[in-house]
C-alpha positions as semicolon CSV with decimal commas, in nm:
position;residue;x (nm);y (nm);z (nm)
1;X;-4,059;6,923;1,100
2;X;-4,133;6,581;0,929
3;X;-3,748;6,512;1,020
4;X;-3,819;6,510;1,395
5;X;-4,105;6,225;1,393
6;X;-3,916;5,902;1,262
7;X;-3,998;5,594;1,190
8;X;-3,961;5,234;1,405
9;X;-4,138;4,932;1,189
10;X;-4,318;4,654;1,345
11;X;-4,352;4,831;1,648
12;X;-4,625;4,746;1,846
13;X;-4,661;4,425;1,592
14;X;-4,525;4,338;1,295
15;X;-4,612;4,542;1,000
16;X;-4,689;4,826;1,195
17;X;-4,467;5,127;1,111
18;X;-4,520;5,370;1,465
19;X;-4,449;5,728;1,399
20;X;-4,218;5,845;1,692
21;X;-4,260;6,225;1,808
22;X;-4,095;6,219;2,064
23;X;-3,764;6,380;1,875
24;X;-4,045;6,673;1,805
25;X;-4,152;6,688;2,151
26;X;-3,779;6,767;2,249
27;X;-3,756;7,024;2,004
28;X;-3,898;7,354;2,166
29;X;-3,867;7,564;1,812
30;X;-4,075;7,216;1,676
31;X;-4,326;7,153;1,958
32;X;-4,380;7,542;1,944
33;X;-4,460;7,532;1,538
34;X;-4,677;7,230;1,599
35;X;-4,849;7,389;1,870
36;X;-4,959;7,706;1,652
37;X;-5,009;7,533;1,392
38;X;-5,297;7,285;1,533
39;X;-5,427;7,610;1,748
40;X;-5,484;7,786;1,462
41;X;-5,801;7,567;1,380
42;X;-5,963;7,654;1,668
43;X;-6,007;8,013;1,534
44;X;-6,181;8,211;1,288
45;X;-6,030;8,371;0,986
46;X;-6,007;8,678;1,197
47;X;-5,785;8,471;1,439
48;X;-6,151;8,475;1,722
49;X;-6,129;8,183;1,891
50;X;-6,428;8,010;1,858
51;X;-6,382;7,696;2,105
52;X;-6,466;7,667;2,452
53;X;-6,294;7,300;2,485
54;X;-5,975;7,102;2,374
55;X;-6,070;6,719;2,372
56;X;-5,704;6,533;2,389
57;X;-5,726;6,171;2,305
58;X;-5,508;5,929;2,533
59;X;-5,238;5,957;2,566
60;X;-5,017;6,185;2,279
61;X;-5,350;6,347;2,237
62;X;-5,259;6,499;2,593
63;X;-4,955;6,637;2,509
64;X;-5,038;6,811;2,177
65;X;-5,409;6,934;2,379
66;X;-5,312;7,081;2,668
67;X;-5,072;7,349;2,491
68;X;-5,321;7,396;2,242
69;X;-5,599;7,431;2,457
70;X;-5,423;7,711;2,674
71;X;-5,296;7,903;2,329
72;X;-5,706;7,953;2,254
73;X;-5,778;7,999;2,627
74;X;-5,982;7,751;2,596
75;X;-6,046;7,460;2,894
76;X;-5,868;7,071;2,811
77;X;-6,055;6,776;2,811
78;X;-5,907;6,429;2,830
79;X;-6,045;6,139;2,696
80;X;-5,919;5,846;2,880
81;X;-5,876;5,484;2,812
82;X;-6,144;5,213;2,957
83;X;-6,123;5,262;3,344
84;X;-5,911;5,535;3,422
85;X;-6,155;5,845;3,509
86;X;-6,244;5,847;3,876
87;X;-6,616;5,962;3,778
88;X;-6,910;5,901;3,614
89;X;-6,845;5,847;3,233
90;X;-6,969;5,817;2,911
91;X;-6,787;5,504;2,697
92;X;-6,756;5,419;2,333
93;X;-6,543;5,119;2,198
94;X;-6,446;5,118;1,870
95;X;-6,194;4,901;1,643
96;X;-5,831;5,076;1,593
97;X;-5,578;4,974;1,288
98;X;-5,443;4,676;1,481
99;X;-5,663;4,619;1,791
100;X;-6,000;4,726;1,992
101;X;-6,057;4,994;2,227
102;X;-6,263;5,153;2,451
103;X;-6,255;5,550;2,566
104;X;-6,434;5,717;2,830
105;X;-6,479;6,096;2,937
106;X;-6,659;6,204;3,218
107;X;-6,983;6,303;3,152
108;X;-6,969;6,642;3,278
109;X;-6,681;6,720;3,130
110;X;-6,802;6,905;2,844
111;X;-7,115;7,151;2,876
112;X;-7,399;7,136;2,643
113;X;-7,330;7,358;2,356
114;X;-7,008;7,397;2,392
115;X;-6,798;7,337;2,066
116;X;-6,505;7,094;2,089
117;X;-6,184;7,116;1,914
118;X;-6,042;6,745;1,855
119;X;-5,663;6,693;1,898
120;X;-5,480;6,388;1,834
121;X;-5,108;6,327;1,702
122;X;-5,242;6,107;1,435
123;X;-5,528;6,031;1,225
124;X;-5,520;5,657;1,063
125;X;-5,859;5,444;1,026
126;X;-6,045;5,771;1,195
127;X;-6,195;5,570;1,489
128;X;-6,040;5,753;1,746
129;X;-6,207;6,046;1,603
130;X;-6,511;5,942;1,537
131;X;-6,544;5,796;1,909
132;X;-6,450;6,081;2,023
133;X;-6,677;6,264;1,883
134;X;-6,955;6,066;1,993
135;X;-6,845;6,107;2,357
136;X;-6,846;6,463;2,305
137;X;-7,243;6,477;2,133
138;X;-7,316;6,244;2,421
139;X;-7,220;6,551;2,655
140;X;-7,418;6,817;2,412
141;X;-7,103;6,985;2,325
142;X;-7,061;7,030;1,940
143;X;-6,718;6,917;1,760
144;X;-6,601;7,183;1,524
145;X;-6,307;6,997;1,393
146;X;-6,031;6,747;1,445
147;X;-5,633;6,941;1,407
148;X;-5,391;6,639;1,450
149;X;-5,045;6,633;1,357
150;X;-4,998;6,371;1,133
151;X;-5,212;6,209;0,843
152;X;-5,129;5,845;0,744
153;X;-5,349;5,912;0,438
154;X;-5,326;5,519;0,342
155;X;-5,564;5,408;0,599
156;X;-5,855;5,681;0,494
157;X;-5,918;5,817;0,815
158;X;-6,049;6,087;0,643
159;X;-6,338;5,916;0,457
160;X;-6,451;5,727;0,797
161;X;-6,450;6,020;0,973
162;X;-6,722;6,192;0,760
163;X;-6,816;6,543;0,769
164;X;-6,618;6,682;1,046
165;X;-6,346;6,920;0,942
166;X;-5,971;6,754;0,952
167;X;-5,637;6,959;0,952
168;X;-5,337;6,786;0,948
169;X;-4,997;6,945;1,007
170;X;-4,807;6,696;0,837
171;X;-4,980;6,414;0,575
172;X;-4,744;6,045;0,538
């Protein structure tokens, strides 16, 4: 799998190695794999799912959420950049490796009570996540744990994203 995610350096700046999935995206035996792979964390042991939302982070969060969220029958949520839900929202900014950002989900989007799987393509300083997250308890709905598909275990995403359960497919 890692062989279909490559790398292009200084890309968006310089010093900045992006992770390209796009190559995996093409690859229907790959996107499959991934897709049961970060679906698999919104079950039990027992294989119950025990979600009643997907949150997808904007915007390869989308791609990797949807598919997951229909493989647990479970509804999608997307959490959308500063300004581009039509309704009333709920906003967090937060700082990201290389810039600042702002997300926003509507604020009935999730119920209260309802627990939230997380899915992102990849986990770096963790403050995606951990906005995210706070969108979600600002709805009532519980996170149960982030699945995303890479780790870039360098920038300790991990250790800012505290006790919230994270599954990587693939740790860089």
């Amino acid at each position: 799998m890692s062989r279909l995610v490559l790398d292009v350096p200084d890309c968006p700046l310089p010093g900045v190695m992006f992770k390209d999935i796009t190559p995996l995206l093409a690859d229907p035996a790959g996107l499959a794999a991934v897709v049961d792979a970060l679906a698999d964390h919104g079950r039990d042991p027992d294989g119950a799912v025990v979600v009643d939302k997907v949150v997808g982070m904007e915007a390869r969060g989308f791609i990797l959420g949807a598919p997951v969220a229909l493989a647990l029958g479970a509804g999608f949520v997307p959490v959308r950049k500063a300004g581009k839900l039509p309704r009333a929202t709920h906003a967090v900014s937060y700082a990201l490796e290389y810039a600042e950002a702002t997300l926003e989900v509507h604020q009935d989007a999730v119920a209260p009570g309802e627990r939230v799987l997380l899915i992102d393509d990849v986990l770096a300083t963790g403050g995606t996540v951990t906005a995210t997250r706070r969108l979600v308890e600002a709805c009532g709905g519980t996170c149960i744990g982030v699945a995303v598909l890479m780790e870039l275990t360098a920038l300790s995403g991990r250790e800012a994203v505290g006790d919230l359960p994270i599954h990587a497919v693939m740790t860089v």
